[in-house]
N, C-alpha and C positions, 0 to 999 in steps of 0.2 A: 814484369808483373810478379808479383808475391803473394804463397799461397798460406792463407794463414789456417788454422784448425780453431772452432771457433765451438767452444760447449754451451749449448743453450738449450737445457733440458736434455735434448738427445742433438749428437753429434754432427754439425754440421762443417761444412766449406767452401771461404767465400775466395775472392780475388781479391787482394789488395790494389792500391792504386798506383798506379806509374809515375813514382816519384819524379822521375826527370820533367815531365811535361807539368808537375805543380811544384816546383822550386821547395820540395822538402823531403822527410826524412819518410822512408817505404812505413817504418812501423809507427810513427807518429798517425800516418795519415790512415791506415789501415785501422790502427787504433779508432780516429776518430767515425769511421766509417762502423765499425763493429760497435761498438758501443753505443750509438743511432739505431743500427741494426738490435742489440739486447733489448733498447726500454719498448718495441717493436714486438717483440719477441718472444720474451721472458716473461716469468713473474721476477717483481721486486725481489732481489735478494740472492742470486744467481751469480754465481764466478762466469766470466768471461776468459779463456785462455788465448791470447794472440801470440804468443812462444813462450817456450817455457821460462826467457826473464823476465816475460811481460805479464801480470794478470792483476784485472780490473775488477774491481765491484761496485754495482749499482745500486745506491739508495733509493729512497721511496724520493730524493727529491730531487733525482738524476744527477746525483756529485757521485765522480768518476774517484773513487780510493784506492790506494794501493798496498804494498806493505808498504807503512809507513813507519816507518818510526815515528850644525844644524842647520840649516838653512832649506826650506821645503819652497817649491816655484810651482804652481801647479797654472796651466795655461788652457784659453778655448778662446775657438774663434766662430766667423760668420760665414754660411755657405749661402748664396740667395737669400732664402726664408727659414732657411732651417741651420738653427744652430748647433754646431758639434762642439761638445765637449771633451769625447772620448776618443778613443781608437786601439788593435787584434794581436796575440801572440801566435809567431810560423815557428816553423822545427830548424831555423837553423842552428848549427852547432856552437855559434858564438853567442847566444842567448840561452840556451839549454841543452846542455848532450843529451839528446834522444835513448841514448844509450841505459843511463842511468833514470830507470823508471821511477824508484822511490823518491830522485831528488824531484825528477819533473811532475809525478802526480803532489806530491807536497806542496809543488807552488801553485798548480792550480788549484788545488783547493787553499790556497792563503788569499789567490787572487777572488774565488767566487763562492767559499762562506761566508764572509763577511758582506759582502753585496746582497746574497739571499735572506740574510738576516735584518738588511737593512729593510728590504724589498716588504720581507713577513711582516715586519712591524708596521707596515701602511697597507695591508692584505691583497700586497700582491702576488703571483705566481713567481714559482725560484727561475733563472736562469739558468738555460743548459750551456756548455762547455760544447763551443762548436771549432773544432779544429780548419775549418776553412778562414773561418774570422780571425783562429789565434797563429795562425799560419801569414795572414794578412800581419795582425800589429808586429811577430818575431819580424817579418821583412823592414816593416819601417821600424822598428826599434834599432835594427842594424845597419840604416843610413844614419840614426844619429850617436852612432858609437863613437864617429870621432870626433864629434863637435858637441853633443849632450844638449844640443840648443832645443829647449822647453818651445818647439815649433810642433804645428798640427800638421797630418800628413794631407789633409782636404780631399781625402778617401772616399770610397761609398759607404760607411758606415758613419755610428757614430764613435766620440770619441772621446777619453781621457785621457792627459798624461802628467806626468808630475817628473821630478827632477828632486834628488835630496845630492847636496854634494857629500864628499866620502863614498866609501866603496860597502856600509855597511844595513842599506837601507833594505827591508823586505816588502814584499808584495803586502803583508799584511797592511804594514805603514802608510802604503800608497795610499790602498781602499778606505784605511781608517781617516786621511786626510781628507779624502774626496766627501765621504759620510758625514764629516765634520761639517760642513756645508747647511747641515740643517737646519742649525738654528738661525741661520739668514732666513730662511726660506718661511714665505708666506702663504699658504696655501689659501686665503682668502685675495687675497690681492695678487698670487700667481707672482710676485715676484720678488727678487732680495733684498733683504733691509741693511741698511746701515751700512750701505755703499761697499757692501760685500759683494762677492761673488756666491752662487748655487747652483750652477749650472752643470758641476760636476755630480753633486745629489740627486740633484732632478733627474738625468739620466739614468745613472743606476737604480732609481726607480720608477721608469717610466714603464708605464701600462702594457703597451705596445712594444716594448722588447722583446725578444723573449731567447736571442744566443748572444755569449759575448765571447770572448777570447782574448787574450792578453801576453805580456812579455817585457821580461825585465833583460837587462845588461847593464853591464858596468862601461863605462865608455874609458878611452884611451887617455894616458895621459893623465890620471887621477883627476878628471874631470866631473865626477863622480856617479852616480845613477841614475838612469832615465830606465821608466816605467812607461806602457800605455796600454792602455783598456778598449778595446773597440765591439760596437755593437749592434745588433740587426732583428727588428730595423731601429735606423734610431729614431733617437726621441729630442727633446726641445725645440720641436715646433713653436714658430713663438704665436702669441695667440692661443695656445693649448695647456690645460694646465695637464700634469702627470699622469695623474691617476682620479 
C-alpha cells in the first residue's frame, strides 16, 4: 500500500490502492481514487497533490488537468439486448507511462472533452474519468497490440473502438470520428439513416452514463492504432432512445 498526501482545504491522508491485486500502476489508481475523493470533498477549483510529480485540478465539470502544456475502421457489436459500441483505458505501461503525468492527463482530456462537449450540446450531464473503466479498456487495448483487430472486448461496460492505420492517430481523432456519427442519427425514428452506422454517438451521449475511461496504443508491427472508450453504465439499449 501507498501513502499518498492529499491537500483538500486542510491536510489530509489517504491509502492508495494495492496495485498488484488490480493489474495497474499505485499512482494511476490512487490518483483515480483521490480525485472521486476531491469533487467529494473540495470546492470546485482546489489543487489535489498525489506526489510532488503528480498534481491535479478539478474543474467545475470534473475534467482531471494537469500541467499541461488514412484509413479510419470503427466497429460495434451485439451482447443479448444491449448493444455495445464502446469500451476503458488501465495503467499499463505499454499504453501510457504512468510516470509521465502531463503526457497522461493530455490524453485524457483529448479522450473526454470532446465527448462532454458532444454530451452539452444535447443537455446532457459531462462524464467523469473513472480510472477503474480506464484501467479496464488500457487491459484490452493491450490484447490487441499485436493484432490491432477492430474486435470488441464483449466486457461489462459499454464500448467504442476505432482503428486508424499509421502510428500517428490521437485520442482527439478517435472521439471526433465517433461524434461524426451524428448526422445519421435520427432522433425521431431512434435510429440511422442512410445505411450508416450511430451507435458510436449514441453512446457517448447516452443519458444514463455517467464514467468512461479510455486507452490508446500503437500496436506491433506498424499495424497501426487502436483506441477504445468504455463506459458505465452503458448505453444502446435497443428499444431506448439516448436522452
Amino acid at each position: 500500500m501507498e501513502l499518498l498526501r492529499v491537500f483538500c482545504g486542510t491536510e489530509k491522508v489517504i491509502k492508495g490502492t494495492d496495485y498488484r491485486s488490480h493489474l495497474c500502476n499505485p499512482v494511476l489508481e490512487s490518483s483515480s481514487y483521490t480525485a472521486q475523493f476531491h469533487l467529494h470533498c473540495c470546492k470546485i477549483g482546489i489543487w489535489v497533490m498525489l506526489n510532488q510529480d503528480l498534481h491535479i485540478w478539478i474543474t467545475k465539470v470534473g475534467v482531471c488537468e494537469g500541467y499541461l502544456q488514412k484509413g479510419i475502421h470503427i466497429g460495434f457489436s451485439k451482447l443479448n439486448k444491449l448493444v455495445l459500441y464502446n469500451k476503458p483505458l488501465s495503467t499499463s505501461n505499454a499504453a501510457v507511462n504512468p510516470q509521465s503525468s502531463s503526457s497522461y492527463l493530455s490524453q485524457v482530456n483529448q479522450f473526454l472533452a470532446p465527448q462532454n462537449a458532444a454530451r452539452k450540446a444535447v443537455g446532457m450531464k459531462p462524464l467523469i474519468w473513472d480510472e477503474k473503466v480506464a484501467n479496464y479498456a488500457k487491459w484490452y487495448a493491450n490484447q490487441r497490440r499485436f493484432d490491432c483487430d477492430l474486435r470488441h472486448s464483449n466486457g461489462p461496460y459499454g464500448e467504442n473502438i476505432f482503428w486508424g492505420s499509421g502510428s500517428g492517430w490521437t485520442p482527439a481523432q478517435a472521439v471526433t470520428a465517433w461524434i461524426s456519427e451524428k448526422k445519421w442519427y435520427s432522433y425521431r425514428s431512434n435510429s440511422c439513416g442512410g445505411g450508416e452506422e450511430c451507435g458510436h454517438y449514441t453512446q457517448i451521449v447516452w443519458s444514463k452514463t455517467r464514467r468512461v475511461g479510455c486507452a490508446r496504443v500503437v500496436c506491433y508491427g506498424g499495424r497501426g492504432v487502436f483506441m477504445t472508450c468504455n463506459y458505465d453504465p452503458p448505453g444502446n439499449y435497443v428499444g431506448e432512445k439516448p436522452y
